[in-house]
ROKEKE-478903 format. One record per residue (C-alpha): residue number from 1; x, y, z. Coordinates in nm, 2 decimals, decimal comma, always signed. Example, Ala and Ser with C-alpha at 12.3 -4.5 7.8 and 13.67 -1.06 7.14 Angstrom:
BEGIN
{i:1	c1:+1,23	c2:-0,45	c3:+0,78}
{i:2	c1:+1,37	c2:-0,11	c3:+0,71}
END
This chain:
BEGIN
{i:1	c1:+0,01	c2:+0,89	c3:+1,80}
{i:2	c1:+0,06	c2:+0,93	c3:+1,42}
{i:3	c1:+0,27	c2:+1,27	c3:+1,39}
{i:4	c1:+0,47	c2:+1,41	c3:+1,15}
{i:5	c1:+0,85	c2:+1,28	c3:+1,11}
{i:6	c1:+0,96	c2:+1,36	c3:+0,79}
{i:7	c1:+0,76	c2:+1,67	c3:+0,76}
{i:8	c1:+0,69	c2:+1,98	c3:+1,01}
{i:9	c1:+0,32	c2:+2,09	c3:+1,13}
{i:10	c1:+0,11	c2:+2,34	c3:+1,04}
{i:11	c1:+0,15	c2:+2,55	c3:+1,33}
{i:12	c1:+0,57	c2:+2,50	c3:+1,28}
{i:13	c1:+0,57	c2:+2,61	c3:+0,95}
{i:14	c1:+0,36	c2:+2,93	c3:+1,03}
{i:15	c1:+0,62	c2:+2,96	c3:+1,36}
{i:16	c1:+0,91	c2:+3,01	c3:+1,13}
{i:17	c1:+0,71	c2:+3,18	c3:+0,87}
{i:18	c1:+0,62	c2:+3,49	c3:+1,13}
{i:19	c1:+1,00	c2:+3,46	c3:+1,24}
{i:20	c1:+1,13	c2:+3,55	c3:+0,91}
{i:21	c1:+0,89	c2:+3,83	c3:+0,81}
{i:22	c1:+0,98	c2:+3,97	c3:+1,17}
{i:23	c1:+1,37	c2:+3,96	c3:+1,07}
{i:24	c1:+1,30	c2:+4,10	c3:+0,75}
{i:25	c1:+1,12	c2:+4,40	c3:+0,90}
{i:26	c1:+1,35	c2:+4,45	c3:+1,22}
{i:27	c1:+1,69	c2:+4,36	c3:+1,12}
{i:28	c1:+1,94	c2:+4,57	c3:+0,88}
{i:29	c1:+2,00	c2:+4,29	c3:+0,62}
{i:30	c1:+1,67	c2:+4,07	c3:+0,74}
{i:31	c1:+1,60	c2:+4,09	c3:+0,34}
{i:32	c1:+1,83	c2:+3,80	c3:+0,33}
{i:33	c1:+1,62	c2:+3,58	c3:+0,47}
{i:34	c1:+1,36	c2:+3,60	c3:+0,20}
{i:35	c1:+1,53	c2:+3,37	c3:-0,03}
{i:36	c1:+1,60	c2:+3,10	c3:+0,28}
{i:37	c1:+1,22	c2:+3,12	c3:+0,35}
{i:38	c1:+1,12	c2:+3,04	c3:+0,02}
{i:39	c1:+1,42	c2:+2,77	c3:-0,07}
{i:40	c1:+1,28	c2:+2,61	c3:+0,33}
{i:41	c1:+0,89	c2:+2,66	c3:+0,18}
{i:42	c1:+0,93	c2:+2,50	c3:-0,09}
{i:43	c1:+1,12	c2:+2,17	c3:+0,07}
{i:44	c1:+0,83	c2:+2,15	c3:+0,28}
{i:45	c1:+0,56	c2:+2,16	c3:+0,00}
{i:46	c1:+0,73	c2:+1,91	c3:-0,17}
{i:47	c1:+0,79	c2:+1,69	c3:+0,15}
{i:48	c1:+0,40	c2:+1,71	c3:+0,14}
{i:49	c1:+0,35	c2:+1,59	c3:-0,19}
{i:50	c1:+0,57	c2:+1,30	c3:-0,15}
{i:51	c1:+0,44	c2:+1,16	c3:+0,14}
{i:52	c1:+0,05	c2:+1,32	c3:+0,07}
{i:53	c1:-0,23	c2:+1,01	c3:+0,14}
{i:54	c1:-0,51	c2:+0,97	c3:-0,14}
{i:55	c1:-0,69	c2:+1,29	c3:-0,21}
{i:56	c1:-1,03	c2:+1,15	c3:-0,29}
{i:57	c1:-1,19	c2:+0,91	c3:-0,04}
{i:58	c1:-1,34	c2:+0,54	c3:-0,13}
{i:59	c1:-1,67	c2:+0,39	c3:+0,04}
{i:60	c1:-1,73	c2:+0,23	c3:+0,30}
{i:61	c1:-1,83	c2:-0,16	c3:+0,30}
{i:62	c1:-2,17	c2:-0,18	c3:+0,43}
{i:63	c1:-2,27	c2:-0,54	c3:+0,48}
{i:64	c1:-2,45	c2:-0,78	c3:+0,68}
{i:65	c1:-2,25	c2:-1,06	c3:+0,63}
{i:66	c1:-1,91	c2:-0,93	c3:+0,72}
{i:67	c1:-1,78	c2:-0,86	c3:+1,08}
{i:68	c1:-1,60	c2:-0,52	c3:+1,12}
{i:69	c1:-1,28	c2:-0,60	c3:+1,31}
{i:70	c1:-1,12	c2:-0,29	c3:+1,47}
{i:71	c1:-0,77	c2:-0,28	c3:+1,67}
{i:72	c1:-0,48	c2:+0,01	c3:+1,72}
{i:73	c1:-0,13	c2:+0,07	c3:+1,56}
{i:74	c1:+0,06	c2:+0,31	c3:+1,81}
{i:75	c1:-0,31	c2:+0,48	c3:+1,83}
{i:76	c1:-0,44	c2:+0,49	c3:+1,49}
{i:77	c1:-0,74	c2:+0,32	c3:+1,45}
{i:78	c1:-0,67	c2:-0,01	c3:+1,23}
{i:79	c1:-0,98	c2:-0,19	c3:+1,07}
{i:80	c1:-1,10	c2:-0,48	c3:+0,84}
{i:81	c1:-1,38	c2:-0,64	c3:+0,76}
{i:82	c1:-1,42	c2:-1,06	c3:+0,77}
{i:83	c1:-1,65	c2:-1,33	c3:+0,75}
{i:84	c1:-1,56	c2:-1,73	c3:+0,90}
{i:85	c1:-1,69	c2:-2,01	c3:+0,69}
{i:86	c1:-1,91	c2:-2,23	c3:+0,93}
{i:87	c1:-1,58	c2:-2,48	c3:+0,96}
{i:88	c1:-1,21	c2:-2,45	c3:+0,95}
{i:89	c1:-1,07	c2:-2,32	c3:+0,63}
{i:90	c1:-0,81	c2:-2,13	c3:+0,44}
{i:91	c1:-0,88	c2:-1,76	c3:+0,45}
{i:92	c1:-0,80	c2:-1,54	c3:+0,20}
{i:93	c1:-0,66	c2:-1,16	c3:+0,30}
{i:94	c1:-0,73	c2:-0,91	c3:+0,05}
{i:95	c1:-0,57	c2:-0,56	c3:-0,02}
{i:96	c1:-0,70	c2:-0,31	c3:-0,26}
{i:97	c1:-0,54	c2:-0,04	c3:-0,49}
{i:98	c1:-0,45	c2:+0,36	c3:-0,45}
{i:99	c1:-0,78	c2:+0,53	c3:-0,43}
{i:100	c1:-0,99	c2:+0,24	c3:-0,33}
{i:101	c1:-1,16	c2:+0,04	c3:-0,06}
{i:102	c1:-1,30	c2:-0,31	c3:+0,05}
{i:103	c1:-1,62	c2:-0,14	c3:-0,07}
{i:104	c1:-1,49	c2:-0,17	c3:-0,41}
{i:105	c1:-1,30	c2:-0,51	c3:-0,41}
{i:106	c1:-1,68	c2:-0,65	c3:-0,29}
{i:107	c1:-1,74	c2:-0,86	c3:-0,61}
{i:108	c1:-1,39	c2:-1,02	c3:-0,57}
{i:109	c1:-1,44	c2:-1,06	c3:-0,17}
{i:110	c1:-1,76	c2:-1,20	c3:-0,23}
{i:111	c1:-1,64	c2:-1,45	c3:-0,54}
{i:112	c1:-1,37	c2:-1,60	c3:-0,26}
{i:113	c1:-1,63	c2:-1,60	c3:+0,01}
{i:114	c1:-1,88	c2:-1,82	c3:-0,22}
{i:115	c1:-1,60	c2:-2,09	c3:-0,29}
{i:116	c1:-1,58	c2:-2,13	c3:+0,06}
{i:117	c1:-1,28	c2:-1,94	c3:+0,24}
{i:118	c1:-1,28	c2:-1,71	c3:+0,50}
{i:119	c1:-1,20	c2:-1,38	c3:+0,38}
{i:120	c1:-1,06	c2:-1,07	c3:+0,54}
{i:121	c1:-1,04	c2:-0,76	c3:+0,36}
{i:122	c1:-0,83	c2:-0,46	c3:+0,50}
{i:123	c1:-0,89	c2:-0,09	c3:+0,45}
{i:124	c1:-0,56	c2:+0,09	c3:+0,39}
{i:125	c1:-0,50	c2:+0,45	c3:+0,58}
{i:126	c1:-0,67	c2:+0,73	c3:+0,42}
{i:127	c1:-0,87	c2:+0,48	c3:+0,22}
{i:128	c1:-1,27	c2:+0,33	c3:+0,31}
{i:129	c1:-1,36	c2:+0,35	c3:+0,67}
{i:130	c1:-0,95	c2:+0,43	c3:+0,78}
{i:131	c1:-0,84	c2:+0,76	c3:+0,92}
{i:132	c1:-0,61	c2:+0,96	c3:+0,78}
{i:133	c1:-0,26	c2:+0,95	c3:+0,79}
{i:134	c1:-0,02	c2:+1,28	c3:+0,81}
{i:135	c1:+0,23	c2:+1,09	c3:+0,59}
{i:136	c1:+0,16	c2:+0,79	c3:+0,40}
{i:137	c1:+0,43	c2:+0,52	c3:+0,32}
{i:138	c1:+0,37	c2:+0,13	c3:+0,24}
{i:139	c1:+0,53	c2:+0,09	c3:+0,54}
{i:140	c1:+0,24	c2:+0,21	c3:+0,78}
{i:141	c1:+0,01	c2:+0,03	c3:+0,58}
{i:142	c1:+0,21	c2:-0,34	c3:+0,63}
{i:143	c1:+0,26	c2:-0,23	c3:+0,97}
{i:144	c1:-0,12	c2:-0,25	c3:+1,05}
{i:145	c1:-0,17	c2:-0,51	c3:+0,85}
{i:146	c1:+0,02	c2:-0,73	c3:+1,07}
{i:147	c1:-0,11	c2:-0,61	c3:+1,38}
{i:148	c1:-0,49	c2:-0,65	c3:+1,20}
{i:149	c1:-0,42	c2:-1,02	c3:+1,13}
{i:150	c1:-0,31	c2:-1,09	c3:+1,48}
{i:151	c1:-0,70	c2:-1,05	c3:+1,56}
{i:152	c1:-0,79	c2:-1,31	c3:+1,32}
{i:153	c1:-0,91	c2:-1,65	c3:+1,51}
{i:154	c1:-0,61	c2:-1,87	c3:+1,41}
{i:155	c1:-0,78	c2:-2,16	c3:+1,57}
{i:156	c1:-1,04	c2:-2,15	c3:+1,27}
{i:157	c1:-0,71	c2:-2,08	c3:+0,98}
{i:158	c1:-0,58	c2:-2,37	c3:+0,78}
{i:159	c1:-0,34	c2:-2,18	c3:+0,52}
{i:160	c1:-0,32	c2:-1,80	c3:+0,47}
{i:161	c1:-0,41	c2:-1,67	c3:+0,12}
{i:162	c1:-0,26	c2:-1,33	c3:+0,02}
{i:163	c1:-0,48	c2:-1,13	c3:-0,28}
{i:164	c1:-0,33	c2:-0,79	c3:-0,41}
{i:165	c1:-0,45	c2:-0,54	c3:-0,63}
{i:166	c1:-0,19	c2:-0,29	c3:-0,79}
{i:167	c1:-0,09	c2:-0,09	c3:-0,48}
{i:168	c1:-0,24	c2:-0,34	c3:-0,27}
{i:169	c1:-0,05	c2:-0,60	c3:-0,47}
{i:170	c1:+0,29	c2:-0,43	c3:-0,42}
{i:171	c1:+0,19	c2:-0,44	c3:-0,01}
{i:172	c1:+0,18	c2:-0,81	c3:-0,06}
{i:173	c1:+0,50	c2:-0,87	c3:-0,15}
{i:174	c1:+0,64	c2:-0,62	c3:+0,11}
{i:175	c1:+0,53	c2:-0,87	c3:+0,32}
{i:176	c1:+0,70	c2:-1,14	c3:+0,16}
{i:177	c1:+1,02	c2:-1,05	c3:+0,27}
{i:178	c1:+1,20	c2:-1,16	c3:+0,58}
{i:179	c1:+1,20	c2:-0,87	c3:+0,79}
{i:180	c1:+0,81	c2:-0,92	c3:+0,83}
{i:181	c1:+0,68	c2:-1,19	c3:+1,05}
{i:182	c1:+0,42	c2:-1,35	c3:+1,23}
{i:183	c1:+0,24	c2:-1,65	c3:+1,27}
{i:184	c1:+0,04	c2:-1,61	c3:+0,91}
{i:185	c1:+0,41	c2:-1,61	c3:+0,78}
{i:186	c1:+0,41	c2:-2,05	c3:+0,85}
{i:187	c1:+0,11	c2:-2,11	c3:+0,76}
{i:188	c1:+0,12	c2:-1,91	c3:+0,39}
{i:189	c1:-0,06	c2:-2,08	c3:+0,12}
{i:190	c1:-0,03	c2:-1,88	c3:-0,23}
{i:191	c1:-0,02	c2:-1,53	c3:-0,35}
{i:192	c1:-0,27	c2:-1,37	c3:-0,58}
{i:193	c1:-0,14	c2:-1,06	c3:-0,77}
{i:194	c1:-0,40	c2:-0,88	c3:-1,00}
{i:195	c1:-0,21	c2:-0,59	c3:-1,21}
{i:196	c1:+0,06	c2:-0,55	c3:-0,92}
{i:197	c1:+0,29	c2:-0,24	c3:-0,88}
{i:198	c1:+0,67	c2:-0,41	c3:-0,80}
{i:199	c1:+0,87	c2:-0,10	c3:-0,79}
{i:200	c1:+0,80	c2:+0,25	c3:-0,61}
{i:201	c1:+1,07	c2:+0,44	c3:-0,85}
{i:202	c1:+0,90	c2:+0,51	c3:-1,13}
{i:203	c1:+0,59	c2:+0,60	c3:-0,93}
{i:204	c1:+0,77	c2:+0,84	c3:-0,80}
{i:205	c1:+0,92	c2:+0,98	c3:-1,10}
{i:206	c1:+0,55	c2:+1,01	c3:-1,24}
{i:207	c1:+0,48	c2:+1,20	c3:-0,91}
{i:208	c1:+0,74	c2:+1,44	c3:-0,94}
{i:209	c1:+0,67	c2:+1,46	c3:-1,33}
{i:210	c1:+0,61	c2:+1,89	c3:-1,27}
{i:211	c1:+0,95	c2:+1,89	c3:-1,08}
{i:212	c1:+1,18	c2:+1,67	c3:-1,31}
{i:213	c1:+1,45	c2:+1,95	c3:-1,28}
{i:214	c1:+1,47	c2:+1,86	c3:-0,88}
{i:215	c1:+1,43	c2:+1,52	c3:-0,93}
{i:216	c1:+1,76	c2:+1,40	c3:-0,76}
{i:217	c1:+1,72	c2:+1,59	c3:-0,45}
{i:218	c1:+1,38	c2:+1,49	c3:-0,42}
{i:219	c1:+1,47	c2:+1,13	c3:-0,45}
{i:220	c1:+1,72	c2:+1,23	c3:-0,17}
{i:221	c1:+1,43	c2:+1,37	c3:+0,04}
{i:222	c1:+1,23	c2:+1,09	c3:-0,02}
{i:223	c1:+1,44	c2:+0,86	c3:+0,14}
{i:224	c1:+1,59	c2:+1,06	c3:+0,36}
{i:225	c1:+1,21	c2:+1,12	c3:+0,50}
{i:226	c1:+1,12	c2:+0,74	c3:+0,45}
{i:227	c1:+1,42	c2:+0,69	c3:+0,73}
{i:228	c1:+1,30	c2:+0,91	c3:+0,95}
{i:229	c1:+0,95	c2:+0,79	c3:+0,95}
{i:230	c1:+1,04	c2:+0,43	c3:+0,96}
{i:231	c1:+1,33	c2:+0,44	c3:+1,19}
{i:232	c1:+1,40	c2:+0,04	c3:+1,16}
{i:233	c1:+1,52	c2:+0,06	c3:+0,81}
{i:234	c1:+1,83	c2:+0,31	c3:+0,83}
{i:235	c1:+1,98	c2:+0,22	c3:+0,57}
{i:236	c1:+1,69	c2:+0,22	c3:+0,30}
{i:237	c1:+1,77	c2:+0,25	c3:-0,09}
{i:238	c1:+1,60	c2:+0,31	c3:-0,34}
{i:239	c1:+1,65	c2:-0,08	c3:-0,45}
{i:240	c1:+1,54	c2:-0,19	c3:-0,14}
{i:241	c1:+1,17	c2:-0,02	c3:-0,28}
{i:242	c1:+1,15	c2:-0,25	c3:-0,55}
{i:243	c1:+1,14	c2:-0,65	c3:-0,66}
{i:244	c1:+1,32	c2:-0,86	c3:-0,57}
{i:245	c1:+1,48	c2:-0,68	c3:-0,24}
{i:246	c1:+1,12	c2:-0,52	c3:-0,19}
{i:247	c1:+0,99	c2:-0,85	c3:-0,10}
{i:248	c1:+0,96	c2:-1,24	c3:-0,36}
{i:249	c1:+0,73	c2:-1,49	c3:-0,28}
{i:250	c1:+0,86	c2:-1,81	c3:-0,22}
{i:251	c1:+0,45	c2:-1,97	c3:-0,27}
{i:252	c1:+0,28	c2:-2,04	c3:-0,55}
{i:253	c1:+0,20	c2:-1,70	c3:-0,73}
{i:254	c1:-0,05	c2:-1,63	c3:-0,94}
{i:255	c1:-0,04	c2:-1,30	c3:-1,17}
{i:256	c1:-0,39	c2:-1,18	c3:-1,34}
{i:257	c1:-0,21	c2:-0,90	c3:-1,55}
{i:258	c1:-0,43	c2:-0,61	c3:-1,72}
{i:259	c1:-0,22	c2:-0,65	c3:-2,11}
{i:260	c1:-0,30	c2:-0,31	c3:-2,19}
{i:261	c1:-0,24	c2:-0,16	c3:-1,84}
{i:262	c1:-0,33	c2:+0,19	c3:-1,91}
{i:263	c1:-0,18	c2:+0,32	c3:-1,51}
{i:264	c1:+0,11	c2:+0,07	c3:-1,50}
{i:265	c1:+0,17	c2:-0,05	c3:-1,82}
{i:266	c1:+0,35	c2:-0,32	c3:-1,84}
{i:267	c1:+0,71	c2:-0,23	c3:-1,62}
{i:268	c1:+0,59	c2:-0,37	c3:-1,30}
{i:269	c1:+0,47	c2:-0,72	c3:-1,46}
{i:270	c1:+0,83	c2:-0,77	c3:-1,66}
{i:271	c1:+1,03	c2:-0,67	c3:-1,30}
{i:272	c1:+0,81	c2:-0,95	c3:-1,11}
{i:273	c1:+0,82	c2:-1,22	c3:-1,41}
{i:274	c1:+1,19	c2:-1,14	c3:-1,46}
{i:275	c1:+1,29	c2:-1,31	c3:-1,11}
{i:276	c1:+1,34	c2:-1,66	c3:-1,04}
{i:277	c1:+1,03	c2:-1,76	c3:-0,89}
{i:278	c1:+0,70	c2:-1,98	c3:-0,92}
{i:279	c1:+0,51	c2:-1,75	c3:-1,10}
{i:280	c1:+0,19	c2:-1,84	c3:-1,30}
{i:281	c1:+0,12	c2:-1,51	c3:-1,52}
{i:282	c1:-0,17	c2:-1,45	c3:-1,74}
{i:283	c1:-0,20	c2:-1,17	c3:-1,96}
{i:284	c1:-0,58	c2:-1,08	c3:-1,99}
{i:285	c1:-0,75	c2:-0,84	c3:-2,28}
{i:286	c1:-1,05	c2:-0,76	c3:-2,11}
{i:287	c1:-0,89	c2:-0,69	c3:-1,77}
{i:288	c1:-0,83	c2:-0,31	c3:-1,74}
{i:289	c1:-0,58	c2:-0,15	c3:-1,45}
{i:290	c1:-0,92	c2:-0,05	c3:-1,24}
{i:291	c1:-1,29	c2:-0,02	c3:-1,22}
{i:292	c1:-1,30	c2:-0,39	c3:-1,26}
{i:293	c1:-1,55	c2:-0,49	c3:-0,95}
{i:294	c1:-1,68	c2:-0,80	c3:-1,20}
{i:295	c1:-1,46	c2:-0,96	c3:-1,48}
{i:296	c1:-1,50	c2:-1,26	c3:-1,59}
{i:297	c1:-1,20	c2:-1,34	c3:-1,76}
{i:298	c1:-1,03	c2:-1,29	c3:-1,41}
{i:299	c1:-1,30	c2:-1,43	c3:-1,19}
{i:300	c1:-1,30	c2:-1,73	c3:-1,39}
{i:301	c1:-0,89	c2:-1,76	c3:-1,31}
{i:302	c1:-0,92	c2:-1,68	c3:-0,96}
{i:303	c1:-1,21	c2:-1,97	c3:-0,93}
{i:304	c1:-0,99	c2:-2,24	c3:-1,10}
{i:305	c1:-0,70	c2:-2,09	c3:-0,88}
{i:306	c1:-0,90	c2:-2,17	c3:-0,54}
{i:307	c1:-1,06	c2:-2,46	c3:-0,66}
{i:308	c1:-0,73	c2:-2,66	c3:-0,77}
{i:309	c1:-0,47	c2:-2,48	c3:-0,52}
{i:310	c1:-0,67	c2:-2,35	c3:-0,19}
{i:311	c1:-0,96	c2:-2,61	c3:-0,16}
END
């Protein structure tokens, strides 16, 4: 079951809630716990924020010619959507952004699909066709991930092609680092990076923009509740949330870089080009952060890409 960790339930909250008022009306100096209740009210909301999933919902892909795969995480619902090439072949795995959904990374699934690869595109928590999730991380989402490409038919996989969009790129090189295995892992081919997010910090900081005063406790919280929800990282920092301990390639990578990135600017592109790695950036002037289901400034990069690396 998906439960809450980091933050308490509904019915908790309410618990403690109709404790207090009862002290504060039954007890001689009950008044006192008036400023607790709001100090402990105010933790929680913020709790909530911090780990909050996307508040608007993406569509659903709705296609003929790709399979809906389905499997479980520790009973949450796990689901992507592929389609085999007649013969054995690369395959291509594709994550979208914050806020999106395979529905809307169709053009791009469809451009690898045409040049031949299988393609598997996964809908993150919260996102397309995927339930909700009472606290989002990255975490969760790499988690199922893994456990979604374990029902991939190996026997028809050459190499293993990792695409990521902005958040979806950052999930990419999560799983880049060591700690994350499986058999994709030895048979990697390239990573494909379109306007990647690199480092969670100064999301966060943007996030907690109307709280700046509480910004080091929150930090603290953050953490603290990123522990608790993923108890095999105890000793998480806040470097370990960002290139190059977040997660480096050591494949051929290939950045398609929005050069006026109006939601990430361009932080998360110097980080990533900054490390010692086999990067091939482009900057792009038609390429914007989102809303870019057809460009052909990038499609025609991505095409080259396949043909002369993947085919």
């Amino acid at each position: 079951m998906d439960r809450r960790k980091a933050t308490m339930d509904g019915y908790s909250i309410l618990l403690i809630v109709v404790v207090a008022i009862l002290s504060v009306v039954l007890l001689p100096y009950g008044f006192v716990v008036i400023p607790i209740l709001i100090l402990f009210l105010l933790y929680q909301s913020l709790l909530r924020v911090i780990f909050q999933g996307p508040p608007v919902r993406s569509l659903v892909l709705d296609h003929p010619d790709y399979q809906l795969i389905h499997t479980m995480n520790n009973g949450v619902d796990v689901y992507g959507f592929v389609h085999y090439q007649p013969k054995k072949s690369d395959i291509v795995v594709l994550m979208h952004g914050w806020q999106s959904s395979s529905e809307k990374f169709f053009e791009r699934i469809e451009l690898f699909k045409n040049l031949g690869v299988h393609v598997l595109s996964h809908d993150m928590r919260g996102h397309g066709i995927a339930p909700d999730t009472p606290e989002w991380t990255a975490g969760k989402v790499m988690q199922d991930l893994k456990i979604l490409l374990n029902q991939v038919d190996k026997n028809k996989v050459k190499k293993v092609h990792f695409y990521g969009h902005s958040l979806g790129g950052f999930i990419c090189l999560g799983l880049q680092n060591e700690r994350h295995d499986g058999w994709w892992k030895e048979r990697q081919g390239t990573l494909m990076l379109e306007s990647p997010m690199t480092a969670y910090r100064p999301i966060f900081e943007e996030l907690s923009s109307k709280f700046s005063f509480m910004l080091p406790w929150m930090k603290k919280w953050a953490i603290n509740g990123f522990r608790k929800i993923h108890p095999e990282t105890p000793e998480l920092t806040w470097e370990d949330v960002e290139v190059p301990l977040w997660g480096l390639p050591k494949v051929p990578t290939l950045i398609l870089q929005a050069e006026n990135d109006n939601r990430l600017g361009r932080y998360h592109y110097d980080l990533l080009c900054a490390q010692d790695i086999e990067l091939h950036p482009h900057l792009l002037q038609t390429l914007t952060h989102s809303t870019n289901r057809i460009n052909q400034e990038r499609d025609l990069l991505i095409e080259k890409w396949v043909k002369e690396r993947i085919l």
